[in-house]
C-alpha positions as CSV (number, residue, x, y, z in Angstrom):
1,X,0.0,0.0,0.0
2,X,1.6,3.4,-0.3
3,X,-0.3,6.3,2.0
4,X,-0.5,9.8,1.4
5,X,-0.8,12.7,4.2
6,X,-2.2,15.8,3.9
7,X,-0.6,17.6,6.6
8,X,-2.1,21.2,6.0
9,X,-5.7,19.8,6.3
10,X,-4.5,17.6,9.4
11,X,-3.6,20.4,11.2
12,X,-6.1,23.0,9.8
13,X,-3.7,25.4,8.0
14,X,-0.3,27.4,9.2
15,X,-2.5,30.2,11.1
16,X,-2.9,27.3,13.8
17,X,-0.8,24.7,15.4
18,X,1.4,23.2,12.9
19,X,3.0,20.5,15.5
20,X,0.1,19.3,16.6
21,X,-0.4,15.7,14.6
22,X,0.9,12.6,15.9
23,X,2.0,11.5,12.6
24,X,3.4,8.4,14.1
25,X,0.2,7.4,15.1
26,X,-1.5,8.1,12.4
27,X,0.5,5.4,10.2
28,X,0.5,2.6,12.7
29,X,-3.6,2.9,13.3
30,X,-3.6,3.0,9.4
31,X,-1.2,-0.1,8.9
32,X,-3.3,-1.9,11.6
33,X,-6.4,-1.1,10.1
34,X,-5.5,-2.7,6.5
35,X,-3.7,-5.2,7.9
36,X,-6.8,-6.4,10.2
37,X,-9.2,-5.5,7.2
38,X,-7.0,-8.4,5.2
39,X,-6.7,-5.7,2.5
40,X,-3.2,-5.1,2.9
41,X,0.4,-6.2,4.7
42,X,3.4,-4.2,3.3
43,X,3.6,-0.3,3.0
44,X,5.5,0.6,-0.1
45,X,5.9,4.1,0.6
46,X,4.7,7.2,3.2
47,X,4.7,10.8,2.4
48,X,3.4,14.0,3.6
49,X,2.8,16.9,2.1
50,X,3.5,20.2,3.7
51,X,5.9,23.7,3.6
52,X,8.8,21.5,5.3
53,X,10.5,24.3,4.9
54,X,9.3,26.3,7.8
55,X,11.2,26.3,11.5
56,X,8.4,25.5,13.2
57,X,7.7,22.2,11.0
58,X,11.4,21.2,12.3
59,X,9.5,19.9,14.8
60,X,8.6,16.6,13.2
61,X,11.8,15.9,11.6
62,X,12.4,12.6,14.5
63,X,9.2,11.3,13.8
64,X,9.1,11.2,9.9
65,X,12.6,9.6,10.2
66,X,11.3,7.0,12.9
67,X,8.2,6.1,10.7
68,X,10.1,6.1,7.2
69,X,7.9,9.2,6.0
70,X,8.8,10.6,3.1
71,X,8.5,14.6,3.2
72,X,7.3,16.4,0.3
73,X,8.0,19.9,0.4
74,X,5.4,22.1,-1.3
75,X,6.1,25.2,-2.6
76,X,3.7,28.0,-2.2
77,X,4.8,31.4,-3.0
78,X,1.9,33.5,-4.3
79,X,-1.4,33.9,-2.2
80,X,-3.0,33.0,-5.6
81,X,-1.4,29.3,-5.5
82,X,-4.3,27.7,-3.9
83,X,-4.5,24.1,-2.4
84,X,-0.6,23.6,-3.5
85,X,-0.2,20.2,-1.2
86,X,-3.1,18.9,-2.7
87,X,-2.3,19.3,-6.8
88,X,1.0,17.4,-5.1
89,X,-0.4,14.7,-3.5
90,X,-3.0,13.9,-6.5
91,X,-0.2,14.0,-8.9
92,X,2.5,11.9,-6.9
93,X,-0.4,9.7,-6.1
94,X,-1.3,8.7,-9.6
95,X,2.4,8.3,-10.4
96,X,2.7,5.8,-8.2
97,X,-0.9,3.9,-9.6
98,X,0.8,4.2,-13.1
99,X,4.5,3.6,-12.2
100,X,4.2,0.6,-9.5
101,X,2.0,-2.0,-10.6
102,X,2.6,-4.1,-7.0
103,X,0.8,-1.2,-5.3
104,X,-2.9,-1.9,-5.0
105,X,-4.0,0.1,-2.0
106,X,-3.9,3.6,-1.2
107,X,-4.7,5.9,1.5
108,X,-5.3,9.1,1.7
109,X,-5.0,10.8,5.1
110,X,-7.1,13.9,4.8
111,X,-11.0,15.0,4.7
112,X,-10.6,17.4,1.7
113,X,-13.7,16.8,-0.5
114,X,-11.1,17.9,-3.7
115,X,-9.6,14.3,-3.7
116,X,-12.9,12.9,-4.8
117,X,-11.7,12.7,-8.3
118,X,-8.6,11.6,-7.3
119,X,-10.5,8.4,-6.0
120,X,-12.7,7.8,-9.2
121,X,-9.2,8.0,-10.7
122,X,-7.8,5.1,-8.6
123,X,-10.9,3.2,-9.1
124,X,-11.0,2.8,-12.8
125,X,-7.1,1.9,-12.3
126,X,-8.4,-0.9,-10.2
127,X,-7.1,0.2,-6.9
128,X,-8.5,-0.1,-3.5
129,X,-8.7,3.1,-1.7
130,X,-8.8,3.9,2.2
131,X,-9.3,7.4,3.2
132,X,-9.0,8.4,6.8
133,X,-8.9,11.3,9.0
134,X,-8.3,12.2,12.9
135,X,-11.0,12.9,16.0
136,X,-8.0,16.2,16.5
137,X,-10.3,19.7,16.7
138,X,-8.3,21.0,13.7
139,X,-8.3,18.7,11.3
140,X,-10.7,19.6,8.4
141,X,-13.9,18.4,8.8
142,X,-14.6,14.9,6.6
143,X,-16.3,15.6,3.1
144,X,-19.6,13.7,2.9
145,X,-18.8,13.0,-0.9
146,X,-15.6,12.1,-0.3
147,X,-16.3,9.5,2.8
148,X,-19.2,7.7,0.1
149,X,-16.5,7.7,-3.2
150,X,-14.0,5.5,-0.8
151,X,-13.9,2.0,-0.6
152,X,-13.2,2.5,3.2
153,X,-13.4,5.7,5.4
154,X,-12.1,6.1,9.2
155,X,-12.0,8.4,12.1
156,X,-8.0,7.7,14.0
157,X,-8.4,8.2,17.0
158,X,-5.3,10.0,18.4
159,X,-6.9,11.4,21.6
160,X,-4.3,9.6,23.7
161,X,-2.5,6.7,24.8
162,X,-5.7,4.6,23.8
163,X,-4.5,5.8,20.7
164,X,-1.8,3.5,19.7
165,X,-3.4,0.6,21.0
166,X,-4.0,-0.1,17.0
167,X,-5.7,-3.3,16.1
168,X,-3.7,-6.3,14.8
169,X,-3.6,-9.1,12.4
170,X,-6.3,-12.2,13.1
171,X,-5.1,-15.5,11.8
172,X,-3.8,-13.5,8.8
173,X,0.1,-13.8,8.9
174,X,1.6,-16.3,6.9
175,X,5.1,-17.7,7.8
176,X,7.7,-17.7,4.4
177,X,8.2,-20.9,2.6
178,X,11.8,-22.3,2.1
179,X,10.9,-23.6,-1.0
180,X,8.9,-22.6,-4.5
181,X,5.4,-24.3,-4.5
182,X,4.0,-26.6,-7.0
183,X,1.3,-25.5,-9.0
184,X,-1.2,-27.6,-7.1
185,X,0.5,-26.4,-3.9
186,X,-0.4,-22.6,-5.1
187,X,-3.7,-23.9,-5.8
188,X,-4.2,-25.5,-2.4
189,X,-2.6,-22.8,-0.5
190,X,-4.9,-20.4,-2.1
191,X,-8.3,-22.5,-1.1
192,X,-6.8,-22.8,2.5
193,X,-6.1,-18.8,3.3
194,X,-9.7,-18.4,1.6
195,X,-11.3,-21.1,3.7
196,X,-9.6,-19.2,6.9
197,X,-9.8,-15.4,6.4
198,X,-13.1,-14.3,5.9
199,X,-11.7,-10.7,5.6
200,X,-11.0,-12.1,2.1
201,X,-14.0,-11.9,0.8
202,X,-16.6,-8.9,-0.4
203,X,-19.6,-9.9,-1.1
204,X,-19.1,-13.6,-1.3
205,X,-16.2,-13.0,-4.1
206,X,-12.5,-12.8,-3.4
207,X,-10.1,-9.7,-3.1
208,X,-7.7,-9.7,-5.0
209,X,-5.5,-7.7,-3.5
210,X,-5.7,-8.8,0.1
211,X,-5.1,-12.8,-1.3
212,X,-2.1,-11.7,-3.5
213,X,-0.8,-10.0,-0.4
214,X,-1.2,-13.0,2.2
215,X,0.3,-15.1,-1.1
216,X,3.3,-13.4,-1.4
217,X,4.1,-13.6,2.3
218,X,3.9,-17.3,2.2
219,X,5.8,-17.3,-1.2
220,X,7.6,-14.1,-2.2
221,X,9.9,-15.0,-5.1
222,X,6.7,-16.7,-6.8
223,X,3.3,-15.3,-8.7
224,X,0.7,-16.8,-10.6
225,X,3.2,-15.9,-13.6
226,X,5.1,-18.8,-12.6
227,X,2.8,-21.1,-13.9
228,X,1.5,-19.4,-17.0
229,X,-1.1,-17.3,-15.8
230,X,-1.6,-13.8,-17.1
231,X,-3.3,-12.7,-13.8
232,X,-4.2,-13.4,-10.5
233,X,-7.6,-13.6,-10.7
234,X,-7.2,-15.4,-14.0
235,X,-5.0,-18.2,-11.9
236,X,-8.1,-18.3,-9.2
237,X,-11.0,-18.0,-11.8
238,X,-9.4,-20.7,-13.9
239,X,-8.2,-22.7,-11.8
240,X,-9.2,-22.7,-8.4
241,X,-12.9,-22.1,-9.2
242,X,-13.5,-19.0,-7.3
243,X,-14.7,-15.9,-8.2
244,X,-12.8,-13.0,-7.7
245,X,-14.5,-9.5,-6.9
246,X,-13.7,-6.5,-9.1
247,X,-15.2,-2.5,-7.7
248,X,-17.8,-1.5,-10.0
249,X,-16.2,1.4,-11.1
250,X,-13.2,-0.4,-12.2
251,X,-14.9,-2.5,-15.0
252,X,-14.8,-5.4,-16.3
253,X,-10.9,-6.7,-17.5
């Protein structure tokens, strides 16, 4: 998954608090969220968009390095360069959809209503996309639209301690092979985490992107390529008998 922070809309703009979001939390409740969900393991890449450039956004320089969180500096120097960090974000975001085919799931931490097509975006590209926010008194009230265009929407809460008591994995984690699987052991293996992970499923089809995660935990130096198949879902469709769900918006491929 890669994950995308708004930072100006976390903290409410540079008139107010600018130190004032826990970004560390923030990543872990996310991380623990997908992972839990089954819709996601690995985090391919972190970044936050701000004006890094500022003394006072020093502050977080530990945290961003503790968390691996890429900082994106945005540059703003006309009062008639509106919503800078976001134009970033949506572009950096859709390089990544286009650039990095392995990354299926993205998140974007902010409540900005302009991302909406940003989403739609994602979607016909086939990606899952989490959007999520904080409970802080600054951060920009959640967009109606854009809570309804996500595939999943959530409130962190980063009120306190409680706060990085994030959820984790239920009977999800798969320990590496030593060895490359057979194609009936791929088969197999893919039946069992189905039979076992409920998460798996939306609405009684498969997700793809949460099985192909779990599959390359168990196996991660072999794909469905490895026997032929053009796809994932072709490899379960074909050949394990399962169908695989696909979001609407996305189309048929």
């Amino acid at each position: 998954m890669a994950i995308f922070v708004d930072m100006e809309n976390l903290f409410g703009g540079y008139g107010r608090d600018v130190t004032a979001v826990p970004v560390g939390t923030i990543i872990k409740s996310i991380q623990g969220i997908v992972r839990k969900n089954g819709i996601g393991s690995l985090t391919a890449t972190v970044r936050a968009f701000a004006n890094w450039g500022r003394p006072d956004m020093a502050a977080y320089r530990r945290e961003l390095l503790e968390h691996g969180v890429e900082p994106v500096q945005v540059y703003s120097f006309s009062s008639d360069i509106k919503n800078a960090a976001d134009m970033e974000l949506v572009v950096d975001a859709l390089a990544v959809a286009y650039e990095s085919s392995g990354v299926e799931v993205f998140v974007i931490v902010s409540g900005d209503g302009g991302f909406v097509p940003l989403i739609r975006r994602l979607h016909a590209l086939g990606k899952y996309v989490v959007v999520a926010t904080t409970n802080q008194e600054n951060a920009g009230k959640p967009n109606s639209l854009l809570e309804s265009a996500a595939d999943e929407f959530h409130v962190l809460d980063v009120s306190g301690a409680a706060a990085d008591a994030r959820p984790r994995p239920s009977g999800t984690a798969v320990k590496p092979a030593n060895r490359s699987p057979s194609v009936e052991e791929y088969r197999q293996a893919v039946k069992d985490l189905v039979a076992r992970n409920s998460a798996l499923r939306v609405n009684g089809a498969i997700n793809g992107s949460a099985l192909g995660n779990l599959l390359r935990q168990k196996w991660p130096s072999v794909d469905y390529k490895s026997f032929g198949y053009r796809s994932l879902g072709a490899f379960v469709e074909e050949y394990c008998d399962l169908k695989m769900w696909r979001p609407a918006s996305a189309g048929a491929k």
